[in-house]
N, C-alpha and C positions, 0 to 999 in steps of 0.2 A: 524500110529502115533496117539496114545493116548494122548489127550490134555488136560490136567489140568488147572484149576483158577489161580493157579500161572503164568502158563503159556502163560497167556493173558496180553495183554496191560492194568494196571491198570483203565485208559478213558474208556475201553471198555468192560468190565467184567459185569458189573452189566446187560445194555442193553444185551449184545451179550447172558447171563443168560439166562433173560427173552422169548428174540427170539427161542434159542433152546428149552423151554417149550411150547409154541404158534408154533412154523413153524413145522409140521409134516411132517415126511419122508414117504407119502403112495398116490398111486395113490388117493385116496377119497380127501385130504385133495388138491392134485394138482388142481383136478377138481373145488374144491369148489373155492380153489384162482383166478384159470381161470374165470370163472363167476363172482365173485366182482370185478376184473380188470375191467370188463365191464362194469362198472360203471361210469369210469374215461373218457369214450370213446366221444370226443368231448370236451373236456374241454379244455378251453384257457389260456394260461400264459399270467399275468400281462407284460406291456412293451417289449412284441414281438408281431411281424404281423406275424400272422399264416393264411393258408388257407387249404383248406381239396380238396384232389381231390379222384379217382379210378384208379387205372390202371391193363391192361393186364397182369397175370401172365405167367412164359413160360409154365403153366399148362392151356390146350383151357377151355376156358368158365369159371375161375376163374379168379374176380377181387380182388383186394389187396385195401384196404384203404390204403391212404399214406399221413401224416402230414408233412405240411410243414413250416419253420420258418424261418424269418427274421429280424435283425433289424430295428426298426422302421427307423432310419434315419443314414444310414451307410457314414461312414465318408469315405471310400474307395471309387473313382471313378471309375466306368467300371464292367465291369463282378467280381464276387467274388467267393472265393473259396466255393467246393461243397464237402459238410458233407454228405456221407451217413450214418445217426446213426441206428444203430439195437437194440434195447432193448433186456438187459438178461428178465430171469424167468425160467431157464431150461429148453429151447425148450417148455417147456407146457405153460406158462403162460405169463403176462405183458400186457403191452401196451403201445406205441409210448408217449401218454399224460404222464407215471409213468418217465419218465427223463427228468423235468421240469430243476429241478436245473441242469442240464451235458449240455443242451442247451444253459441255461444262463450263464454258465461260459464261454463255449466256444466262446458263440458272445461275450462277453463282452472281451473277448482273441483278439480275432480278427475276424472282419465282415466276414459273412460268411453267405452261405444259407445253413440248415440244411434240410435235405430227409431222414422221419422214416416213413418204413412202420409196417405196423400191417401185419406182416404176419403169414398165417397157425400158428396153437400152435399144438405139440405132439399129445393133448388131444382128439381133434377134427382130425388132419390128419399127421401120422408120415411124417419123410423123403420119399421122399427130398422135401415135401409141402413148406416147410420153404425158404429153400434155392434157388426155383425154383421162390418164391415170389421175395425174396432180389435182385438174380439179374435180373430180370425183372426192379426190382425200379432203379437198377444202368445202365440197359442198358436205363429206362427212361428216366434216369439224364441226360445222354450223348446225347441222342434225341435230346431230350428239351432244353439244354442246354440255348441256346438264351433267350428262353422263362421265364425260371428260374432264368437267371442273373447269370448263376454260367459259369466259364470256365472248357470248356469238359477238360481240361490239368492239369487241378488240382483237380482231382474228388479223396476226402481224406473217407475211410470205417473206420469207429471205433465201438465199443460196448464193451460194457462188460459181462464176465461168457458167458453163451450162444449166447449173440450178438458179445462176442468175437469169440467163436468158427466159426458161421458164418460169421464175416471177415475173421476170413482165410482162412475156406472154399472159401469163394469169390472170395478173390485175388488170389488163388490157379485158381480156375472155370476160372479168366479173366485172367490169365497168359495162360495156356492152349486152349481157343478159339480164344483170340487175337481180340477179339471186341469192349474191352474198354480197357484204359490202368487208373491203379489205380498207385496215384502219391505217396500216402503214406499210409499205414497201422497202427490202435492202437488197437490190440485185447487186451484187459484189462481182467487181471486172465480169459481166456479164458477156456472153457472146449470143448478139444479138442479131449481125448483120451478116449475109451468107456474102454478100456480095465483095467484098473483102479488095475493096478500094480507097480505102482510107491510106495514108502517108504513114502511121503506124503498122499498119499490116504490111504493107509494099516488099516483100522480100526479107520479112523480118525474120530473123534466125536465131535468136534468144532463146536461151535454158527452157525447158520442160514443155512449154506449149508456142510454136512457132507456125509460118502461115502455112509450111508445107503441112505441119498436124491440123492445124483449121481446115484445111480444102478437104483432107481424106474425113473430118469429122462432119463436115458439113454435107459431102455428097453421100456418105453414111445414112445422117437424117432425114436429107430431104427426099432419100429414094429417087430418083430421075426426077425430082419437081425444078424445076430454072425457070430464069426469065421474070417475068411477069404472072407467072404461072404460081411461085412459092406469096403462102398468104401472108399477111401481117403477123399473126399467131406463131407462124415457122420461124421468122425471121422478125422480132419488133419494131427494128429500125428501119422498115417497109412503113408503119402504123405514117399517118399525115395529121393524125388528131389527136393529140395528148390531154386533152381538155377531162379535168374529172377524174384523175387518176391520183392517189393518195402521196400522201406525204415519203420522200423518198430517201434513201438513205445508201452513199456508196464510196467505195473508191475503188485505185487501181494503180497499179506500178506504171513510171515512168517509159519503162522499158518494153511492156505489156503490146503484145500484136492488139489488145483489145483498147489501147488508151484514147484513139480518135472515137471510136464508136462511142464509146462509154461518155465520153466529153460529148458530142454530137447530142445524144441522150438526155443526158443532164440538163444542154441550154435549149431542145425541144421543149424538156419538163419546163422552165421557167418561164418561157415564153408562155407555154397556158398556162402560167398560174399557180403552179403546181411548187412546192414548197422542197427545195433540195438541199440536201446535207454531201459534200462531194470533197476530195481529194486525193493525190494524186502525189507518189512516193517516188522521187528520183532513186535513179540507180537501181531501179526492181524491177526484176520480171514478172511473170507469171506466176500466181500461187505464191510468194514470194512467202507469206503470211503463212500458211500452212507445214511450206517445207522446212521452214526455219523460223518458226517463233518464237525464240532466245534470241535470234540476231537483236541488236537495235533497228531496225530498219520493220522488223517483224514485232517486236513490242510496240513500235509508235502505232504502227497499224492495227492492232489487237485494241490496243488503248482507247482508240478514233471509237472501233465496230462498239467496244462496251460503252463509251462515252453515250455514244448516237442510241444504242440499242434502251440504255436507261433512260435517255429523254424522253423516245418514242412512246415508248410503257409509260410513261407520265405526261406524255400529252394526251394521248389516247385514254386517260382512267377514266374522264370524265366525275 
């Protein structure tokens, strides 16, 4: 899908330009992002109580940083629901500290304890580094649980792009071992499918994440894995059984290399049963939501995530 100016959300053209000039599709340019992220590491949000701990990854003798957030003065009595957030950056990059604002709206949503870890990036250690971090933090979550204030029975996984892909990953992992149970899912434009054959990806050229930046993030991750060879876990849109996977909650821009997969996705989910909250912004690309959340086009989308994210916490209270 060849993507034109025309093409774009008028709010979002000029930026989304600009970004496709500055964000380069090549591993050199991944690495350099990777290292400036590191910069951000330890940094605190104004009017949340953060604290930083370490923990066990299911990889022996690596420890995971892992940020954590709370309202300063939660109007909720008793235990609160447990966010595990995963930051995107295409498996290479980010950090826990760069979704300052996706925190703040969600407590502000509804009280809540947020768990991001910093885990493994591409750059430094493909699959499954990443994902053997995450759920280590989510089996932590459930541990701790007491400790955290959060109730093991509401434990909610969300991210975005690559942090979507590993929630599904996830809740995929925790439906399959049966050691945690995840009460709701939000893979937001997830990059889920390496295989990068969908009519949205095809040649797509769109602002800040395009399929030339998909191939170098993808061969990044998977380390030489191809074929038949990369498992359901690397990739979810490999997975053939959706059956049993929690309640889901997503969208994705029109414009988005990720919009077939992410649709693919959703009517997998409803086919088993699986209860979906979904849509799908014309005129947007990638991150659209992020880079510009003053646009109109980036308030509707902001609006959807708080919408969906308070029902979920109120379906889930039991």
């Amino acid at each position: 899908m060849r993507v034109t100016r025309d093409m774009i959300d008028p709010e979002l053209r000029r930026t989304g330009m600009l970004a496709k000039l500055l964000f380069r599709p090549a591993p050199w340019f991944f690495r350099l992002a990777r290292r400036l992220s590191k910069g951000m590491d330890g940094r605190n949000i104004a009017g949340l109580d953060c604290d930083e701990r370490r923990i066990e990854s299911l990889d022996a003798g690596v420890q995971v940083r892992v940020r954590v957030y709370r309202p300063p003065a939660p109007a909720t009595q008793g235990p609160l629901p447990g966010v595990l957030f995963l930051h995107g950056g295409g498996y290479a990059l980010g950090s826990p500290e760069g979704s300052a604002s996706s925190y703040e709206q969600l407590i502000r949503t509804r009280d809540c304890v947020i768990v991001s870890p910093d885990y493994r990036k591409s750059v430094d250690a493909p699959y499954p580094a990443a994902l053997n971090d995450c759920y280590a933090a989510l089996l932590w979550m459930k541990k701790n649980a007491a400790e955290l204030g959060v109730r093991e029975d509401q434990l909610i996984v969300m991210g975005e792009s690559a942090g979507g892909g590993l929630t599904a990953a996830l809740t995929l992992m925790a439906r399959d071992r049966g050691e945690v149970r995840v009460a709701h899912q939000l893979p937001l434009y997830p990059m889920i499918d390496d295989r990068m054959t969908s009519e949205s990806m095809r040649d797509n050229d769109a602002p800040l994440w395009s399929a030339r930046h998909n191939r170098v993030a993808w061969e990044l991750y998977l380390g030489g894995l191809s074929g038949d060879a990369v498992p359901k876990y690397a990739a979810p849109a490999r997975e053939h059984d959706y059956s049993g996977l929690p309640p889901t909650t997503t969208f994705v821009g029109a414009l988005d290399p990720f919009r077939d997969e992410t649709l693919a996705y959703v009517e997998q989910l409803r086919a088993a049963g699986v209860p979906v909250e979904c849509r799908v912004f014309e005129g947007c690309y990638h991150g659209f939501d992020i880079l510009l959340p003053d646009s109109k086009p980036g308030r509707a989308a902001n609006e959807f995530l708080r919408e969906q994210f308070a029902a979920a916490v109120d379906a889930t209270a039991g």
